[in-house]
N, C-alpha and C positions, 0 to 999 in steps of 0.2 A: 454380138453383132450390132453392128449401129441401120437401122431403120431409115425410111424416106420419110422422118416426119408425117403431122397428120392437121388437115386442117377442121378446125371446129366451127361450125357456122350455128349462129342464136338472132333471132327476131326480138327485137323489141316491141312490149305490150305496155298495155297504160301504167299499171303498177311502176316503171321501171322510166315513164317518160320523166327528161326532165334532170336527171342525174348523170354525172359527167361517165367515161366512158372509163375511166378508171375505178369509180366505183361503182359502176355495172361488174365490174372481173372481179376488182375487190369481194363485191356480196354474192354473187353467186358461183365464184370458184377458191374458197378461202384456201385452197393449200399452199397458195404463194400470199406473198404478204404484196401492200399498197403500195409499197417502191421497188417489187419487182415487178409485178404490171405496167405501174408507169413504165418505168424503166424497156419491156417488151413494146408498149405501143409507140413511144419516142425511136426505137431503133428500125420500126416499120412490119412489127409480127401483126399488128392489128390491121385490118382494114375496113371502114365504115363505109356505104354503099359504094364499094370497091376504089375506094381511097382514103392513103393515110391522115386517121386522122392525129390532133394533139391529145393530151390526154386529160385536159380539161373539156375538150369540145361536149357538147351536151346532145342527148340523146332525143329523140321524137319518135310514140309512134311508131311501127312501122320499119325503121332505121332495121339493116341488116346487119351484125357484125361478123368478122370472119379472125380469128385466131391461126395463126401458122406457125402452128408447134413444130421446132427447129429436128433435124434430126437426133434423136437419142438412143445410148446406148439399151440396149434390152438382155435383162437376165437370160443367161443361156437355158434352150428347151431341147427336150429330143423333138425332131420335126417329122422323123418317118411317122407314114402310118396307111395300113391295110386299107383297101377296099373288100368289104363282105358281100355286098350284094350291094347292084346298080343297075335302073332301067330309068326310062326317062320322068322319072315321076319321083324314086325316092335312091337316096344312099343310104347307106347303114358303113360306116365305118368306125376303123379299129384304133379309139384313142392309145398313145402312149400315157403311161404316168408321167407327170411331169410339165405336162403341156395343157395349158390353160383353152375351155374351147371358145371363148368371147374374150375380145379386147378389154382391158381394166389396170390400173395401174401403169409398171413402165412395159405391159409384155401390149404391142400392139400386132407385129406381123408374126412373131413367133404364137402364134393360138392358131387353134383348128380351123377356124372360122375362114382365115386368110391365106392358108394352106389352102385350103378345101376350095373355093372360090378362083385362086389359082391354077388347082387343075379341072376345075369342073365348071366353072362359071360364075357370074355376079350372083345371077340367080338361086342359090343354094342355099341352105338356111337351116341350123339345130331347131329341131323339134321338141327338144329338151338340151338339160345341159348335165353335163360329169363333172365332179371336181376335177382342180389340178390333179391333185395325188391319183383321182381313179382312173383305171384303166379300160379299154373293152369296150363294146360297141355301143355307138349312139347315132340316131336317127339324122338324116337329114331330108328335105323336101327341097325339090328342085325347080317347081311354080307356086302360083297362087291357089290354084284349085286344089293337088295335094295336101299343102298346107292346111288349106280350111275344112279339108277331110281330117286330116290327120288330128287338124288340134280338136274338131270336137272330138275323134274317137278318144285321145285324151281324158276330155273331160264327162265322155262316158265310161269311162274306164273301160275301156276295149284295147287298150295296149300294156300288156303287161311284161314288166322288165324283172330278169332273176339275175340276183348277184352273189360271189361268191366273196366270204369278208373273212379275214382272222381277227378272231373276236380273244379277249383278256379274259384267262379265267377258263374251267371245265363245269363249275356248279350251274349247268345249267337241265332244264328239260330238253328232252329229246326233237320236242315241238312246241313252239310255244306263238302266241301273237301279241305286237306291242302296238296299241291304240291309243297315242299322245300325241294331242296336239302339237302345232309346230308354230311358232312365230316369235318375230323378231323382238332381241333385249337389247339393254342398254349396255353398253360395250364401250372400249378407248377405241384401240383402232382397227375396224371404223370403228363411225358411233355405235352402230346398231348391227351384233350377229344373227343367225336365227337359229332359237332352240327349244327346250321345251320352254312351253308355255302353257298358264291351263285353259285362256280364252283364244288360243291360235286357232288354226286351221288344222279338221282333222286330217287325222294320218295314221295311215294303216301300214303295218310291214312282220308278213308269215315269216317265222323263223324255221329252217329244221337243219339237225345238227348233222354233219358229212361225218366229221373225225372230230374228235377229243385227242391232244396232247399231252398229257399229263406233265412229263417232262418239261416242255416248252411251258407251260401253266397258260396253255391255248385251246380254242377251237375253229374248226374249219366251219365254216356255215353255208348254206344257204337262203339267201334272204329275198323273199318276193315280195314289190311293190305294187300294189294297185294305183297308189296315189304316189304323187314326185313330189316332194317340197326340196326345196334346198337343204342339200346336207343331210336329208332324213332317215339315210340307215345310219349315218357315224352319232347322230341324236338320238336316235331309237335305241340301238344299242348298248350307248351309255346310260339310257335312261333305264335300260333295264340292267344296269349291273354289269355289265359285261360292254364296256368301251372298245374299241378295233384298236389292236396292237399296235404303239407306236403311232396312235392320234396326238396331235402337240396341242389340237386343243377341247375338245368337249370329256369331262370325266364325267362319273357312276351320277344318276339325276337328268342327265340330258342338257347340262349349261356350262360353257365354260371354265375351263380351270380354275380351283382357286388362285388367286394372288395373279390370275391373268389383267385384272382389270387396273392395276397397278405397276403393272412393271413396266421401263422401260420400251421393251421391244417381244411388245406382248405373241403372245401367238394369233397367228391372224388364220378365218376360215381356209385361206390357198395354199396357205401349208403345206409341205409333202411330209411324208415318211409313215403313212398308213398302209393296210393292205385289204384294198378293196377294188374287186373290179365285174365290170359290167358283161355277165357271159353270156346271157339267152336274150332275146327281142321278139316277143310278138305279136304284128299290125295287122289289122285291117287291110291289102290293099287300098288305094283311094282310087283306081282306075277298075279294078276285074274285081274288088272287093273281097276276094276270100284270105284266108291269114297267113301271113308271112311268117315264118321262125327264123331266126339269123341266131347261129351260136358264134362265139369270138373266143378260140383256145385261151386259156390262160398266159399270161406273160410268164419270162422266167423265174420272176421273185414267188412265184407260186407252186413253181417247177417241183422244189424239192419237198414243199408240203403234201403236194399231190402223189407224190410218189411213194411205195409204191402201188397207191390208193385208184382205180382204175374209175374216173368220173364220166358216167351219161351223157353222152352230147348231144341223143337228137329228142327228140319229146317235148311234151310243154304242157305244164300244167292249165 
């Protein structure tokens, strides 16, 4: 599907006065090169306090620039997706795999984010974020006051998410906990993923094993998060030996594949073809304050691991 285009607005600050307006885009958006910037601000995609300027005109200060990224086509997503619970304060709904939930790259109206705001209003907002690949429920806040509830219970860790992962491999314990840091390495593209690291940010993630496969040379897990970092069960995981089946890119260690940093068309974090997804949720109320649990069924790529294996839906540890 081809998109309504997006306009990008930036203020200019002293560091930047002074420098024409081509290399303002040049330096801080390198993924197009110098003559295709020119090239966009001579045809009229730029506009400098709301007129075209040339692409030598120089900057000052204060100057506003405004970019009007033409319309483009965007990789195709699944766009359905559940409502779990809704009052006026919070959603919790039911990502598909596949479907990026923040704008990035070329997916800008196909994400959750523009979905979600479409049928519910400007006002809406992830409280966290799922990968592409993952699936299953994710918080949203639908004001300011929710949100400022929500995000500290966050960062007291009073919200806690369980997810259910096919993990590589059966060698493992029955229970075990993986406490590795997490933050961001040097990478092609992008620059920078995030994995393990030994002076990241801690991160905590309970393992306990549902089923072993022998056959498949898998396991079902579940995996509880106190702490979110980006990507930190497909990290945790790999970092303990046992990576999610069909990850393209973190192996056993917790860091990118080898020979990822050199290939052409490396594997990137948004990846799909993992199996991970987001089943249990639970919050704090930020209005009545007592705890919310939201379970999200399994999608069907989980359908026939589950079976004919009879999974707990209501409780919470």
């Amino acid at each position: 599907m081809k998109n309504r285009g997006y306009s990008y607005s930036d203020r200019i600050l002293q560091p930047d006065a002074g420098v024409s307006v081509t290399d303002f885009y040049s330096r801080h958006y390198p993924h197009s090169t110098e003559e295709t910037w020119r090239l966009r601000i001579q045809e009229g995609q730029v506009l400098l306090n709301g007129r075209p300027p040339s692409p030598d005109d120089t900057l000052t200060r204060g100057d506003r620039l405004i970019y009007h990224r033409l319309p483009w086509e965007e990789p195709e997503a699944p766009t359905d997706f559940e409502t779990l619970f809704e009052d006026g304060d919070v959603l919790v709904l039911a990502k598909p795999s596949g479907l990026p939930v923040l704008p990035g790259g070329l997916f800008l109206e196909n994400t959750l984010l523009y979905l979600a705001r479409q049928r519910y209003g400007a006002g809406c907002s992830p409280l966290h974020r799922l990968g592409r690949g993952t699936s299953g429920a994710i918080l949203f806040t639908r004001n300011g006051r929710a949100a400022r509830s929500l995000a500290a219970a966050m960062v007291e860790r009073r919200i806690l998410k369980v997810y259910l992962a096919l993990a590589s491999g059966t060698a493992m314990p029955d229970t075990f906990t993986v406490d590795a840091p997490i933050g961001p390495v040097p990478y092609r593209r992008p620059a920078n993923v995030h994995a393990y690291r030994p002076d990241g940010r801690s991160s905590i993630s309970h393992v306990r094993v549902i089923r072993r496969l022998p056959d498949e040379n898998a396991t079902l897990l579940e995996v509880t998060i106190p702490t979110g970092r980006p990507h930190q069960i497909r990290i945790h995981l790999s970092y303990a030996g046992c990576p999610l089946v069909g990850d393209p890119l973190y192996q056993s260690g917790g860091i990118p594949r080898a020979g990822s940093y050199d290939e052409e068309f490396a594997a990137r974090p948004g990846d799909i073809g993992y199996f991970l997804h987001s089943w249990k949720i639970r919050f704090p109320h930020p209005e009545r304050g007592e705890n919310v649990v939201v379970v999200c069924p399994p999608p069907p790529n989980f359908i026939l691991i589950l079976q004919p294996l009879a999974l707990v839906t209501t409780g919470m540890p």
